[in-house]
C-alpha positions in Angstrom: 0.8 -4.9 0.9 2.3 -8.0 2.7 5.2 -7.5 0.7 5.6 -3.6 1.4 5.4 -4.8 5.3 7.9 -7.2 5.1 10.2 -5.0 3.1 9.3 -2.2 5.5 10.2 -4.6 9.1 13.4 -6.1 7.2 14.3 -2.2 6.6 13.8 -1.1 10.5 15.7 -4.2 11.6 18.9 -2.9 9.3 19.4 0.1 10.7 18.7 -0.9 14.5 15.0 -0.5 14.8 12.1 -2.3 16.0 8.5 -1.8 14.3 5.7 -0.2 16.0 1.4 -0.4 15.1 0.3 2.5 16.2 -3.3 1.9 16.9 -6.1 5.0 18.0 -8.6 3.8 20.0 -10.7 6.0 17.8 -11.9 3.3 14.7 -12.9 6.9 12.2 -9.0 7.9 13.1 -5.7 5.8 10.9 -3.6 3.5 11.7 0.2 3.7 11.0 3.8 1.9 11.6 6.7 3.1 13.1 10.4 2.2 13.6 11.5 3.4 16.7 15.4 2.4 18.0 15.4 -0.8 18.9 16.2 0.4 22.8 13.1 1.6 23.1 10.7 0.1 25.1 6.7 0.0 25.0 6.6 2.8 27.4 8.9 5.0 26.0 7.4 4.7 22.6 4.2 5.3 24.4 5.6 9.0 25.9 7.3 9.8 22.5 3.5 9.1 20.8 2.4 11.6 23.5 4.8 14.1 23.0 4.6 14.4 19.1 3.1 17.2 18.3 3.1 16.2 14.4 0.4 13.4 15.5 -2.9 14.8 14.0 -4.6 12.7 16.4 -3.1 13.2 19.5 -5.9 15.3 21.0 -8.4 13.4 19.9 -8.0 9.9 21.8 -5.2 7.9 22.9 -2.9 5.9 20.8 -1.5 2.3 21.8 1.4 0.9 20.4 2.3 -2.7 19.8 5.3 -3.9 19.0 4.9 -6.3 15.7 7.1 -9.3 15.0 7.6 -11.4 11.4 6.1 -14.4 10.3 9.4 -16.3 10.4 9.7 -15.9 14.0 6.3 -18.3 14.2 7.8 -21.8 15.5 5.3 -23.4 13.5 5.4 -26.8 11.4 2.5 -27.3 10.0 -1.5 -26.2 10.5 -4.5 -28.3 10.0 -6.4 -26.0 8.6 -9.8 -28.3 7.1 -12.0 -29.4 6.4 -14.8 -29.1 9.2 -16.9 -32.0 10.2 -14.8 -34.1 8.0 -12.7 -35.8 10.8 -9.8 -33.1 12.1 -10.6 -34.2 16.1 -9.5 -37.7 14.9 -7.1 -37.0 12.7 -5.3 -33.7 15.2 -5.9 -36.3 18.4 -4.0 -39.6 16.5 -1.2 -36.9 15.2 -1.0 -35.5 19.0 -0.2 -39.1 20.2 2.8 -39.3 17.6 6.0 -39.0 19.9 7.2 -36.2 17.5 4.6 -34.3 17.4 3.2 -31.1 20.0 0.0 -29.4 19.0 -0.2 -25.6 20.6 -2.1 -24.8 22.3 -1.6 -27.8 24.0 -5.0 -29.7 25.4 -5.4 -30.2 29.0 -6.2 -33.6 29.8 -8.6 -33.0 32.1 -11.9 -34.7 32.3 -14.3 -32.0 33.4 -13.1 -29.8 30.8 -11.9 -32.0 28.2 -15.1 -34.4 28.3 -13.7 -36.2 24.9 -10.4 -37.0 26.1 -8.9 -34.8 23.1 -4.8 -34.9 23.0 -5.2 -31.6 20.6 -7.6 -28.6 20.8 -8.3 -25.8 17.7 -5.7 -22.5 18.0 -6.5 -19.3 17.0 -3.1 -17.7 16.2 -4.4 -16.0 12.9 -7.5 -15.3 14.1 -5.9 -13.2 17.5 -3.2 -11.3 14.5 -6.5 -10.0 13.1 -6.4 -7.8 10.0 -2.5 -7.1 10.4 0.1 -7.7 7.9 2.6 -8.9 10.5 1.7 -10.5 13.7 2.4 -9.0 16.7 5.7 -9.8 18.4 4.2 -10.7 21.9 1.7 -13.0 20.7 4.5 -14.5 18.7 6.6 -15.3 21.5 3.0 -17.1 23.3 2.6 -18.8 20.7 6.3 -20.3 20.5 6.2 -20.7 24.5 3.0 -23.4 23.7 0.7 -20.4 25.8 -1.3 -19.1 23.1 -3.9 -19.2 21.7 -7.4 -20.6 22.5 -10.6 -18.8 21.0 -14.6 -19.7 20.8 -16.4 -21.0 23.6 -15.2 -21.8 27.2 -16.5 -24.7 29.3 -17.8 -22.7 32.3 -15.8 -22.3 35.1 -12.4 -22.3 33.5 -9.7 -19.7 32.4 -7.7 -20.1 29.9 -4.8 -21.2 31.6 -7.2 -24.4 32.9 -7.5 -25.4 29.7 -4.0 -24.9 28.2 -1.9 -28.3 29.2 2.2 -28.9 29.4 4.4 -29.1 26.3 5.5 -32.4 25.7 9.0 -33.2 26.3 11.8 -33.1 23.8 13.6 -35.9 25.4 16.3 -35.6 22.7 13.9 -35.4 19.6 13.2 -32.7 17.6 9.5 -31.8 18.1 7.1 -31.2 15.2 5.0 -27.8 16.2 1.4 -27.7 14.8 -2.2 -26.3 15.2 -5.5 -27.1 14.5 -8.2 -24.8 13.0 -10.5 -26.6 9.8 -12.3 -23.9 9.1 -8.7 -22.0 8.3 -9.2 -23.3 4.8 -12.2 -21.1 4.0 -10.2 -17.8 4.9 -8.2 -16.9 1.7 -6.8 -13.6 4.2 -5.2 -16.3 6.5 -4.2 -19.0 4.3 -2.1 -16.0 2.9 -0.5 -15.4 6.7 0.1 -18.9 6.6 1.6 -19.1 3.2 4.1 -16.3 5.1 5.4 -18.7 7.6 8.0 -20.4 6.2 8.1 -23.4 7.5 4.7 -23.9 7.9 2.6 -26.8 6.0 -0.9 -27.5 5.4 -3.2 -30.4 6.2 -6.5 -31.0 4.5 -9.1 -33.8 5.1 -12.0 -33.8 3.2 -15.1 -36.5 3.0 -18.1 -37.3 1.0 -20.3 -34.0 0.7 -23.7 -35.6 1.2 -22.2 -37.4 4.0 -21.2 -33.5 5.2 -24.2 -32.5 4.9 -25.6 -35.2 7.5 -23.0 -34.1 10.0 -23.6 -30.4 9.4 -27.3 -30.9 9.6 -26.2 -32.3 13.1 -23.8 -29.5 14.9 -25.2 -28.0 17.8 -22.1 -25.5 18.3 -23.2 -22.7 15.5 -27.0 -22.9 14.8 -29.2 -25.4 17.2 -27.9 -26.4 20.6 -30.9 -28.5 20.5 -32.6 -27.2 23.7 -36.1 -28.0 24.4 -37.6 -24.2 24.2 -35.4 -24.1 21.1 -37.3 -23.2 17.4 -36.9 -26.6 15.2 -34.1 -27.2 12.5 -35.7 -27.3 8.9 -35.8 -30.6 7.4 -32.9 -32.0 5.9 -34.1 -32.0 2.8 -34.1 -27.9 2.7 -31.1 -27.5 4.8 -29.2 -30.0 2.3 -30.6 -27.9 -0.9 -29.9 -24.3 0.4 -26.8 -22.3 -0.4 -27.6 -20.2 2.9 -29.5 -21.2 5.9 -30.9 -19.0 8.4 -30.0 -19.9 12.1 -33.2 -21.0 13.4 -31.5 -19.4 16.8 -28.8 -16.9 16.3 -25.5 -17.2 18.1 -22.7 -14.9 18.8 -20.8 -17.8 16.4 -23.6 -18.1 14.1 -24.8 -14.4 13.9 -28.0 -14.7 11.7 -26.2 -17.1 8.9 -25.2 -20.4 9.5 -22.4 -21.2 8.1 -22.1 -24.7 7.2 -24.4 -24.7 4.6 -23.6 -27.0 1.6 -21.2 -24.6 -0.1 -18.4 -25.4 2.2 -18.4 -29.0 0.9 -16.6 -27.9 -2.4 -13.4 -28.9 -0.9 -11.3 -29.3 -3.9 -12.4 -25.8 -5.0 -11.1 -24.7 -1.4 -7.9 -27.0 -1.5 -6.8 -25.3 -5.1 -7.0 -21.8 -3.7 -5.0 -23.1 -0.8 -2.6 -24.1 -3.1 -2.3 -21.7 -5.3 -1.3 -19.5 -2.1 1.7 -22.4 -0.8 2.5 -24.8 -3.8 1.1 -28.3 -3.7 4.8 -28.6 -1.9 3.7 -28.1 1.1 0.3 -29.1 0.9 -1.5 -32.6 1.9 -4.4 -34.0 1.2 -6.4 -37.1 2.8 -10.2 -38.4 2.4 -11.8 -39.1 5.6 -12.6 -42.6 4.6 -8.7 -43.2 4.5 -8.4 -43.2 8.1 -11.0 -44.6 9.2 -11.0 -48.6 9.7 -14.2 -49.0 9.3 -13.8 -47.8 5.4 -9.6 -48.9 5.3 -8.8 -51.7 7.6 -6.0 -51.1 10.0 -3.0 -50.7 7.4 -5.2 -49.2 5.4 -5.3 -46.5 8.3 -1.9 -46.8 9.2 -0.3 -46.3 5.5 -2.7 -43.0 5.4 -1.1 -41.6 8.5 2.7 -42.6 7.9 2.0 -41.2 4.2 1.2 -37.7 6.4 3.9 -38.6 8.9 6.3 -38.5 5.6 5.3 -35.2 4.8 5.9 -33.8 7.5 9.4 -34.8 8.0 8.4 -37.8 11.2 9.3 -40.9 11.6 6.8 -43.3 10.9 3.9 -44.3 14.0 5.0 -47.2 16.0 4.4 -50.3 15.2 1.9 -50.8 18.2 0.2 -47.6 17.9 -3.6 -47.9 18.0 -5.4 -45.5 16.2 -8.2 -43.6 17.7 -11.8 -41.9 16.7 -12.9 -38.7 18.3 -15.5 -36.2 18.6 -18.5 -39.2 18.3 -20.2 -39.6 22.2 -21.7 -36.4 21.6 -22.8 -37.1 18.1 -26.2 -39.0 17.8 -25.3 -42.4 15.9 -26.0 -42.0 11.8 -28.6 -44.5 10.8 -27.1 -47.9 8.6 -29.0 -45.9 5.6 -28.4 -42.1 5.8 -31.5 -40.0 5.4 -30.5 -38.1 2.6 -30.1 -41.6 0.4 -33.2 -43.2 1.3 -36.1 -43.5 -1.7 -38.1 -41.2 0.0 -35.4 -38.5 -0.7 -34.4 -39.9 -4.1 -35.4 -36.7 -5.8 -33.4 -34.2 -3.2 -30.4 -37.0 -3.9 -30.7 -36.2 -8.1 -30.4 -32.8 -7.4 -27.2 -33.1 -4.9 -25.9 -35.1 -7.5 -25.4 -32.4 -9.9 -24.8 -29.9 -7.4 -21.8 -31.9 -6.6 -20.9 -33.4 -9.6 -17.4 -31.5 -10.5 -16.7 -32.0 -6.3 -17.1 -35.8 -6.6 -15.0 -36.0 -10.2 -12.4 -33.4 -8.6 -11.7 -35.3 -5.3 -9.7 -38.3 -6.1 -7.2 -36.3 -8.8 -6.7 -33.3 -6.5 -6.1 -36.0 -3.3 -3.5 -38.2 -5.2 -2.0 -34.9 -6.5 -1.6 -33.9 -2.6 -0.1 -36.9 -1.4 -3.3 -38.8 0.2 -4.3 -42.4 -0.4 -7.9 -42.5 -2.6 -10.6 -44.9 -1.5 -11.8 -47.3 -4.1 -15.2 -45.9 -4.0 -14.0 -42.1 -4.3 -11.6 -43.1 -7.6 -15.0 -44.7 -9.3 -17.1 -41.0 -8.2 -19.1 -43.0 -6.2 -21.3 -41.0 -3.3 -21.6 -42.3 0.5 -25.7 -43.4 -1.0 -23.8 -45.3 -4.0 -21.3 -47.1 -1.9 
């Protein structure tokens, strides 16, 4: 279908045309695409639409047209696309700092708002195209002006344009255009959108999957906001060894699901679809543990990055840049021994063994295959308990 689209828009364009989505606002009604000349504008496609008398529908509610645009208009480098609450506010916030590089939308820097002092916020370009084959031309044109597009929850008190800060400038270089979204990865519908944009690459991060399943276990955005009058989480234990968990308090994210339950920490199995979609070309891989100092030591760090800043075409991070850590004041401190690796849980840690035994054997082949530096302990299978 992508391909009839495409076929369909490069047709319309050849003979002077501009294509239309003709929408009913009426969801039991179809859809369809027209190419109008390309003088037309929205209004006057709008009267013709009202005026056709061939349009089946045209009594029964009113139609809306939108103008759609093509995937190689999208200014856009490079997306990091996962995994989740495996480090992409670090790694997004240390890439924003690089003088080449301009996430969109671009983060305000401003303290009420941006209470973590973020230099790169998650987009939601493929989420606002929807279901369509081609993206619409306007949000297009948003997107390449650096004004589009925010999605999930807003701080209160701000608008969007509050929370959407200045493009960097140029000042002679070329600028490297990218967003953030890690949970991208999990949608095979837009991974294919992205796979459209031709210049576009693909970041992934993954981490240790027990050591997911402690952060998980901790997010307060889809499933507990940890409120006094709130019902209590499960225990670890059973969040850790369910393949769906009910959200003890439903959100308007979380529905009745929550959704990071320990499924999402096959990230290899993820990674390959993503691949199959681009070609390991243009995808990159890194383990968590590889930039963080903690695990790597600063050139440890810094080889990790400049190994991504290869890929993506950028000149290597300056010599005195200082790499950051984000997303942690809000995050209650692990313990030195995680829970899930004590001896009281040595049972629940056998059985996430096996659960995650292809993951843990997968990681460090499909990681040097993508480009990324493996961690001692992930080439030996080790787990975050082992190490």
């Amino acid at each position: 279908m992508y391909d009839d689209m495409l076929g369909f828009w490069d047709r319309c364009r050849s003979v002077g045309g501009r294509l239309w989505e003709v929408s009913p606002s009426s969801a039991k009604l179809p859809g369809s695409v027209l190419c109008m000349a390309k003088s037309c504008s929205s209004r006057e496609v709008q009267a013709w639409l009202s005026n056709d008398r061939s349009n089946s529908h045209r009594n029964d509610t009113e139609a809306l047209a939108t103008e759609l645009g093509h995937w190689r208009h999208l200014k856009l480098d490079f997306v990091v696309a996962g995994f989740e609450k495996c480090g992409t506010s670090s790694l997004s916030h240390n890439m924003a700092r690089h003088p080449e590089v301009q996430f969109f939308p671009p983060a305000a820097m401003n303290a009420r708002s941006n209470t973590d002092d973020q230099n790169a916020q998650d987009g939601h370009f493929f989420w606002q195209v929807g279901a369509r084959l081609l993206p619409p031309a306007d949000l297009v044109r948003q997107f390449n002006a650096g004004l589009c597009c925010l999605g999930g929850a807003r701080p209160p008190g701000f608008s969007d344009s509050d929370l959407i800060g200045p493009v960097k400038g140029q000042e002679g270089r070329a600028i490297v255009i990218g967003e953030r979204n890690p949970v991208y990865a999990f949608q095979r519908i837009i991974m294919k959108m992205v796979s459209l944009v031709p210049s576009a690459k693909v970041v992934l991060l993954a981490c240790d999957p027990i050591r997911w399943l402690h952060s998980a276990y901790g997010d307060t955005l889809n499933w507990h906001a940890g409120g006094k009058d709130d019902p209590p989480r499960p225990p670890l234990r059973e969040f850790a060894l369910s393949d769906f968990v009910a959200a003890s308090k439903p959100t308007a994210l979380s529905h009745k699901w929550y959704n990071l339950s320990r499924r999402r920490a096959y990230f290899t199995f993820f990674t390959e679809g993503v691949t199959r979609l681009l070609g390991a070309e243009r995808v990159h891989m890194l383990h968590r543990d590889s930039i963080d100092q903690r695990f790597a030591g600063t050139s440890g760090v810094r080889e990790a990055y400049d190994r991504l800043a290869s890929f993506l075409h950028l000149r290597p991070f300056p010599p005195d840049f200082a790499f950051e850590r984000r997303n942690v004041r809000a995050k209650v401190a692990l313990p030195d021994t995680l829970e899930l690796c004590t001896r009281q849980e040595r049972e629940t840690l056998k059985v996430l063994k096996r659960y995650y035994r292809a993951e843990y054997s997968r990681l460090p082949s499909w990681i040097s295959r993508l480009g990324g530096l493996v961690p001692d302990h992930v080439a030996s299978n080790r787990t975050c308990c082992d190490a």
